[in-house]
N, C-alpha and C positions, 0 to 999 in steps of 0.2 A: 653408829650410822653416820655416814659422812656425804650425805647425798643432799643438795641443794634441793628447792622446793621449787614448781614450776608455778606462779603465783602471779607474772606479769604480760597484759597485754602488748598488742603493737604500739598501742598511741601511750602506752607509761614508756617501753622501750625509747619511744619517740623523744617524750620528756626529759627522759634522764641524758639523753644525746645532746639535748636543747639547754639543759639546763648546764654540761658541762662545758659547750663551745661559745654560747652565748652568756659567757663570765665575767672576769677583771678583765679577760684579752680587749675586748669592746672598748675598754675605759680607759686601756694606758696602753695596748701594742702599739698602736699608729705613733707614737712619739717617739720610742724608737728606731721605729721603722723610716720613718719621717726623716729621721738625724742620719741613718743609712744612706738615703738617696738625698740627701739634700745638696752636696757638691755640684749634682746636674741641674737643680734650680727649676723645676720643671713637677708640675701634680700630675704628670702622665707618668714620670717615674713610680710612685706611691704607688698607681693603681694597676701599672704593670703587673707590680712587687703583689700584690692582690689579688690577681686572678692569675699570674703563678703559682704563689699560694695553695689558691684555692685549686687550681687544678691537679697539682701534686697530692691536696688530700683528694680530690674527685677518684683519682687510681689507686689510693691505696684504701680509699671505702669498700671498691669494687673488688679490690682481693680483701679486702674482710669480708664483705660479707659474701664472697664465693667460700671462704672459707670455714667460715660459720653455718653456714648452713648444712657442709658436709659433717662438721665438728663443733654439735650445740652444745659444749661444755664449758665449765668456768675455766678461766687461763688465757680466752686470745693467743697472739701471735704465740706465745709462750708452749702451747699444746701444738699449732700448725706447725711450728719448726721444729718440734720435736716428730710431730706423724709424718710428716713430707721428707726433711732434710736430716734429721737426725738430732739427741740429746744438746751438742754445743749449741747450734744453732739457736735451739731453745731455748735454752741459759742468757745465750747473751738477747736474743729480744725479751724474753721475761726481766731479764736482769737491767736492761737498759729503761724498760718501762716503771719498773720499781723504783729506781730512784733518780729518772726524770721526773715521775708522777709523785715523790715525797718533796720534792724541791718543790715542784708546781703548789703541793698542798699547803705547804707554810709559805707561798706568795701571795696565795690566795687568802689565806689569816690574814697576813701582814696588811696587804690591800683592803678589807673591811677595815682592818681596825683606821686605817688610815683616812676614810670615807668617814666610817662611825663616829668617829672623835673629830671634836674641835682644833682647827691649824694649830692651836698653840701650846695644846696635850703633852707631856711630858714623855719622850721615849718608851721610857718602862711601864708607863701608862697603856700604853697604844699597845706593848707586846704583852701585856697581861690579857688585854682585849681582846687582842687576835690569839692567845691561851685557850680563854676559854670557850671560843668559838671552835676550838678545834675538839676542845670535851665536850659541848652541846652536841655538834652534829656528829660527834661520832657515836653517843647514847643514841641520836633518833634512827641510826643505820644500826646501831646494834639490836634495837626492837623488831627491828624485820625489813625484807626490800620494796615490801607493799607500802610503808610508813614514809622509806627514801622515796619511792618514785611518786605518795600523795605531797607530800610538803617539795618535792622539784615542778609537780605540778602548779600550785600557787607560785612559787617563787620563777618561773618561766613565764607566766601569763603574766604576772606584774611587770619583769621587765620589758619584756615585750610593749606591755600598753607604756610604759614611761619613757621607753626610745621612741614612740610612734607619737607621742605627745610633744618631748622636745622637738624633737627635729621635724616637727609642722610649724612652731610657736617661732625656732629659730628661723625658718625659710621665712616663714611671715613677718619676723619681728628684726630682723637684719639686713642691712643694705649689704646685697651680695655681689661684690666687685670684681672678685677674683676670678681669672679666668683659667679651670683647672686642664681646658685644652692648650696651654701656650706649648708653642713650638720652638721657646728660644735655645733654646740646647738641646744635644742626643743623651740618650739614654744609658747611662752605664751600667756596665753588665753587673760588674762587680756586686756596684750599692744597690742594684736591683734584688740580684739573689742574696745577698744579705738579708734584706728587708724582709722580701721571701721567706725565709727562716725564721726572722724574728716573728712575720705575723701567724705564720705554721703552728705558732705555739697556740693560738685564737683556735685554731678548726680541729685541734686533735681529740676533741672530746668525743667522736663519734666512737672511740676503740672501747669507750665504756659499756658500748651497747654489745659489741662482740661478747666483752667481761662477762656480761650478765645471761653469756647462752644456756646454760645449765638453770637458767629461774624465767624464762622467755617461756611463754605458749605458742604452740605450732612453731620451731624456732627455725624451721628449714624455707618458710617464708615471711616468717612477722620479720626476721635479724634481719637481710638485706634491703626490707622495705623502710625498716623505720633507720639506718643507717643511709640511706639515700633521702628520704625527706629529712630529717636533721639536719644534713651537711646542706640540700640546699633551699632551705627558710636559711640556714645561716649565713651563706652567701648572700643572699640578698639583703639581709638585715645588715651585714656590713659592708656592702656597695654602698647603700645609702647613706651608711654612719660617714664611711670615706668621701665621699662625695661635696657631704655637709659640712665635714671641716676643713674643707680645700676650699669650697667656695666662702665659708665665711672668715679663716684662721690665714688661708695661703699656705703654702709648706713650711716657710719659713715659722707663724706662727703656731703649727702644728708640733715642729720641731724641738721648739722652746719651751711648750707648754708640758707637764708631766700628769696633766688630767685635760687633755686638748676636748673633751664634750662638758668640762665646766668652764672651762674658757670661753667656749663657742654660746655656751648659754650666758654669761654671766653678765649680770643687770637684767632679765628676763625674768619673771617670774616662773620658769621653770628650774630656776639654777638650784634652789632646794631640794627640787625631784630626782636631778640627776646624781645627787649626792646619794640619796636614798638608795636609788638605784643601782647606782656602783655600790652600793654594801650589800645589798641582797643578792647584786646577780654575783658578788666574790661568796659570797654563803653557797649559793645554788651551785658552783663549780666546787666549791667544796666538798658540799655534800655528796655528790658523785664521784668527786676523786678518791674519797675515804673509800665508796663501795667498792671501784673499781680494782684500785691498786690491792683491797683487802682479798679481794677474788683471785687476782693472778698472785699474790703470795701465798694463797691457799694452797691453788693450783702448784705452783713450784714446792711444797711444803710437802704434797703428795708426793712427789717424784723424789726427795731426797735432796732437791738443792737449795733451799731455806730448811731451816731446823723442822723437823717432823711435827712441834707440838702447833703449830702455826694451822697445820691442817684440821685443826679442833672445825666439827660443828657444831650451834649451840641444839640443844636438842626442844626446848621449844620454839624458838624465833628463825631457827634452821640458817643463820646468817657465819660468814669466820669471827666469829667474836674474837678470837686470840690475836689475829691477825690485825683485825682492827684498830684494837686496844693497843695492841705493841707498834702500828703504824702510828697511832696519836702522841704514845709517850715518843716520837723520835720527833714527829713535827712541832710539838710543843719543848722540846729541846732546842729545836733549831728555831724556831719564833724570838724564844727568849734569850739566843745567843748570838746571833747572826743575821747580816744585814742581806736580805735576799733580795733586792734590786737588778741583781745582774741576774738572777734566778731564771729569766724568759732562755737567755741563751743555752743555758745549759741543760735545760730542761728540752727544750728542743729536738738538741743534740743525741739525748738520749731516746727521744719519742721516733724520731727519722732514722736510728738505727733497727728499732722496733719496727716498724713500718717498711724496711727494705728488706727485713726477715721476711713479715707478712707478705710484700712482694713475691722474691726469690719461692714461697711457699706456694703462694696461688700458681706459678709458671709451670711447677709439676702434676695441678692438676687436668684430667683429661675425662671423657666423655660426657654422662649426665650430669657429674660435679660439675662442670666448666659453665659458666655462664657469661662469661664476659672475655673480650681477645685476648688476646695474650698481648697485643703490641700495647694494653692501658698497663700490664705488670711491667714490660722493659720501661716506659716513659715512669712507671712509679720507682722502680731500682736508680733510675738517674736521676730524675729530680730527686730524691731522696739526698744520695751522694752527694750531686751539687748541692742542694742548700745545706747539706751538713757539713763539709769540707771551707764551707765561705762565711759562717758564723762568725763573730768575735772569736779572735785568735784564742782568747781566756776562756772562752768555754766550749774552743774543739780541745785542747790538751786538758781543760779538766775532767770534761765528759771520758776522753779518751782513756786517759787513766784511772778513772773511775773504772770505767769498765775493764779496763785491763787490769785492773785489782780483784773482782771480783772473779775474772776467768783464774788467773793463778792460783786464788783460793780454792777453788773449786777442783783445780787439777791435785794440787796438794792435797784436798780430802780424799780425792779418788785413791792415789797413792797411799795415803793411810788404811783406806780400808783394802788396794790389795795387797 
C-alpha cells in the first residue's frame, strides 16, 4: 500500500506554510536583496523589490491552489503538469523543485548552525551542527506528518512572538532617522527584479502546502484556504521586518550587514532573541522542506522518473521514509562539503521554473475547476520569467544546466527502455 493518510487539518496545513516561508529567508534575504538594489540608493527600491515579490508569489498561490484542489494529491506542480500539459512538463517542475528545494535544505542547516554556534566556531564545527540537524528533523518527519505539522506548530508561534517582540523593543529603543520614502534617485529595474528574485526564495514555502494534498482533510477547500492565509500573514510579517531595517540600518547598512535583524537589534536586550530566533525559524523551514521535497520525490518515484524504490511507504507512519532518508544523506553531504551562501539564487531559479509550470497548468483549466482569472496565471508565467532570467548570472547557468542535465537523463532512459 502506497497511499498517504489524510491526518491533517486546515490551520496544521496553515502551519506547515508558515513555518516554511517564515524561515532563514526573514534573517538574511533582505542583505542580498539590499546589495541588489543598492546602486539606486533609495529604501523605496528594496520595498519595490518586495511586493513584486510578493505578488509574483500571490499568482502562482492562486494557481496552486486552483490546482490543488482539482488534484489533492502528493506531487504539486510535478502531477498538474503532468495532467494538464503532459509527462515533460512534469519532470522538469518536479525536477526543478527537487533540487532547488535540496539546496534550500542544506541553507537552511547551514544557517542554524550559524545562529546556534558562537561567531568564532570552527568551520567543521558549525557543519557537523548543521549535520545533525538535518538527521534530527528528518527522524521527527519520518514518525508521521501529524508530529511535522505539531513541532512547526511551536516553532511558528515562537517565531512569530520573537519578530513581534524585537521589532516593538527596536521601534522603541532606537532613534529612527532614516527616511525609507527618500526620492533621491529612480528606481532601476534591473536591481529591482533581481532583488525580486532573491527575496522570492522568502515566500515559496506555500508549495509545501500543495505537497501535502494527499494527507490534507477536505483538500478541495482546506488547500487553497490555508495557501492563501500563509502567503498573506507572510507578507505582512515581512513588510514590517522591511520596514524596520530601513528605518533603523538605511539600505546601505542593510546591505552590509549578513544578519541585518541582529544588527538592527544589537546593544538591545533583544539581540539574544533574535539569535534564537533565526535558529529555530532555519529548523522550522527545515523541517517542511524535508516533508515537502520528500512527497514530490515520492510522487515522481511513482511515475518512473526518480528510481521506483523512493516511492516506498512506510506502512505504519504512512510517511516516504525512503525518500526522506535518501533526501538527508544528499543534504548532509552537501553541508559537510559545500559552501551554500550563493544557494538563495539558485534555488530560486529552480522554484520560478516550478511555479511557471504551475502557471502554464492552471491556464488550461476551465469550468468549476477554475477559481481564479486567467490574467493572475499570464502575470504569474512573467514574473516568473522575469525574475528568473535576472537572477545572478551564476545561478541562472547553473540552475539551467542543472536542469538541463536532468532532462537529457531522462530522455536517455526513455531510449533505453524503448
Amino acid at each position: 500500500m502506497t497511499q498517504l493518510a489524510r491526518r491533517l487539518t486546515t490551520t496544521d496545513a496553515v502551519v506547515v506554510g508558515l513555518g516554511s516561508m517564515i524561515g532563514a529567508g526573514v534573517f538574511a534575504a533582505f542583505a542580498p536583496a539590499a546589495r541588489a538594489v543598492l546602486p539606486v540608493g533609495t529604501g523605496w527600491a528594496l520595498l519595490v523589490a518586495l511586493g513584486l515579490a510578493a505578488a509574483v508569489a500571490y499568482a502562482n498561490a492562486t494557481s496552486s491552489a486552483q490546482l490543488a484542489a482539482q488534484y489533492p494529491v502528493a506531487g504539486g506542480t510535478y502531477v498538474y503538469g503532468r495532467e494538464r500539459l503532459g509527462p515533460w512538463w512534469g519532470f522538469v517542475a518536479g525536477w526543478g523543485f527537487v533540487i532547488g528545494k535540496t539546496a534550500s535544505c542544506a541553507a537552511m542547516a547551514l544557517t542554524f548552525a550559524a545562529y546556534a554556534m558562537p561567531d568564532g566556531a570552527p568551520t567543521v564545527v558549525r557543519r557537523g551542527v548543521a549535520a545533525l540537524a538535518v538527521v534530527a528533523l528528518t527522524a521527527v518527519n519520518c514518525r508521521g506528518v501529524t508530529r511535522t505539522a505539531r513541532v512547526a506548530r511551536w516553532l511558528v508561534a515562537f517565531v512569530l512572538l520573537a519578530l513581534a517582540v524585537t521589532l516593538t523593543v527596536v521601534w522603541a529603543g532606537r532613534d529612527l532617522v532614516v527616511e525609507v520614502a527618500s526620492t533621491g534617485s529612480a528606481i532601476g529595474v534591473l536591481g529591482v527584479l533581481q532583488a525580486a528574485g532573491l527575496l522570492f526564495f522568502a515566500f515559496a514555502g506555500y508549495a509545501r502546502v500543495a505537497t501535502l494534498g494527499e494527507e490534507v482533510r477536505r483538500p478541495r477547500v482546506a488547500i487553497p484556504r490555508a495557501i492563501s492565509v500563509a502567503l498573506g500573514i507572510t507578507v505582512v510579517v515581512y513588510a514590517a521586518v522591511a520596514v524596520t531595517l530601513l528605518v533603523v540600518l538605511g539600505l546601505d547598512g542593510v546591505a552590509a550587514s549578513g544578519a541585518p535583524l541582529a544588527a538592527a537589534a544589537d546593544g538591545l536586550w533583544v539581540a539574544p532573541l533574535v539569535r534564537v530566533a533565526a535558529a529555530v525559524a532555519s529548523l522550522g523551514a527545515l523541517l517542511a522542506l524535508v516533508a515537502g521535497v520528500g512527497r514530490t520525490a515520492l510522487a515522481m518515484a511513482r511515475e518512473g522518473d526518480l528510481p521506483r524504490p523512493l516511492a516506498a511507504v512506510h506502512e505504519r507512519f504512512r510517511v516516504p521514509h525512503v525518500a526522506e532518508v535518501t533526501l538527508a544523506a544528499v543534504v548532509v553531504a552537501l553541508v559537510a562539503t559545500v559552501d551554500l551562501r550563493g544557494a538563495i539564487g539558485f534555488s530560486s531559479f529552480g522554484v520560478l521554473v516550478y511555479y511557471l509550470v504551475a502557471n502554464l497548468s492552471a491556464w488550461t483549466q476551465t469550468g468549476g475547476d477554475r477559481r481564479y482569472p486567467r490574467a493572475l496565471q499570464v502575470f504569474g508565467v512573467l514574473g516568473c520569467a522575469a525574475l528568473a532570467v535576472t537572477l545572478p548570472w551564476t545561478s541562472v547557468v547553473g540552475g539551467a544546466g542543472v536542469l538541463a542535465a536532468g532532462v537529457a537523463l531522462r530522455a536517455l532512459r526513455g531510449r533505453r527502455r524503448g
